[in-house]
N, C-alpha and C positions, 0 to 999 in steps of 0.2 A: 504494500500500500504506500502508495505517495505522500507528500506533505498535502494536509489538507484543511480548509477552515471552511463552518458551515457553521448557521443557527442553528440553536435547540429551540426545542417546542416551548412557550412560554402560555401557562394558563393561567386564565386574570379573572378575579372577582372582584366582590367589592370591599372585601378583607386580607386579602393578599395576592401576590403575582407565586405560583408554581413551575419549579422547571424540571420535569424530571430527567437525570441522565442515569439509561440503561447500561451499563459499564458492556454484555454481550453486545449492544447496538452501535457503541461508539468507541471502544477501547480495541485494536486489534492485536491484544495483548493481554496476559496473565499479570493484572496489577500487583506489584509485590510492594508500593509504597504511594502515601499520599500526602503532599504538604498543600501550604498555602502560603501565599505571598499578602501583605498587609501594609500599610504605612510606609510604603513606599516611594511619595511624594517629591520630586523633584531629581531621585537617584535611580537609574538605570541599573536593570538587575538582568543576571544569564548572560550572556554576550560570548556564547560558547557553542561547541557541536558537541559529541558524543560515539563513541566509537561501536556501542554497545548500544546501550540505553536510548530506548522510544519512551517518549510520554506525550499524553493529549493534556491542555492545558483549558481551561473555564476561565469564563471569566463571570465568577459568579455574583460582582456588583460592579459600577460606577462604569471607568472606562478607561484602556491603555491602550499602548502603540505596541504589535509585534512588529518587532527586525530579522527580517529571515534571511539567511542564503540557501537558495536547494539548489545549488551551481552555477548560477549565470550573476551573479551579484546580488546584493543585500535588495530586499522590497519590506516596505512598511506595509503593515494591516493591521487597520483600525478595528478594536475589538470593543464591543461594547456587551452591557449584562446579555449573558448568552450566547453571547460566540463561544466556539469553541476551536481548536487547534489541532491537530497532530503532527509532532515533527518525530520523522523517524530518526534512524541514528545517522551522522552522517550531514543533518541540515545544520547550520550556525543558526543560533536563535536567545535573544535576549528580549526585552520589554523595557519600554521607558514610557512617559508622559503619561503616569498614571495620576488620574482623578484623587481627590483626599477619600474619596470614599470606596476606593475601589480594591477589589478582591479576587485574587489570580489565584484557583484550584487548579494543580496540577496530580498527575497520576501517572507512575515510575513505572516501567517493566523492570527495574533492578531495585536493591537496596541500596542505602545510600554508603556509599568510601568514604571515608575520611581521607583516604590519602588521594580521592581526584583521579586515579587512574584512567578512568574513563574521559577525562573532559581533554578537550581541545580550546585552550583560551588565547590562543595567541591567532588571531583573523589572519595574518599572513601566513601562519604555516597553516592553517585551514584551508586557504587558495593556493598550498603550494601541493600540501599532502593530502589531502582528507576531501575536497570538494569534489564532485563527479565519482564518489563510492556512495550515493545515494541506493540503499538497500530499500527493492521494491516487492 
């Protein structure tokens, strides 16, 4: 599966907005981990690929900027509540220009390293080593 970004279902009453996400429907992966991004306001977070590790990212309030690369250079997508993401391993992908209110749900096919083995944080060696091994 490719990088991909699409709306979730959003159901609205007159008590609250529902979104459900089927992890079978929208994960094409065996979730082994789940964090959240929060108060993140003015500071750019992720800015990295992955040699290994897929994760589909939510955006489950307010509203951010994804930065992708899937090989042909960096593209911004605006994500707002309800967008959702997947970057397999392999794409460069961080977020910036998050809202004060805004909340980034992501979900790992790995557990998380402490020692980073898996990340690729330097963008030039990403375009020298790593870009165009987009696993499909």
């Amino acid at each position: 599966m490719e990088f991909k970004l699409w709306p979730l279902k959003i159901f609205t009453n007159k008590i609250y907005h529902l979104t459900p996400f089927e992890l079978r429907d929208h994960v094409p992966f065996e979730v082994k981990r789940v964090y959240w991004v929060t108060h993140s306001v003015g500071i750019p977070t992720g800015q990295h690929c992955h040699m290994e590790e897929q994760e589909v990212f939510v955006c489950a309030a307010g509203t951010m900027t994804a930065v992708i690369d899937r090989g042909q250079g960096k593209e911004s997508f605006e994500m707002k509540e309800g967008d959702a993401l997947y970057a397999p391993n392999f794409v460069w992908h961080g977020f910036e220009n998050f809202s004060s209110d805004a909340v980034l749900l992501a979900f790992s096919s790995t557990n998380y390293r402490a020692d980073r083995s898996d990340y690729c944080e330097d963008y030039d060696l990403y375009v020298k080593e790593y870009r165009g091994k987009i696993a499909d």
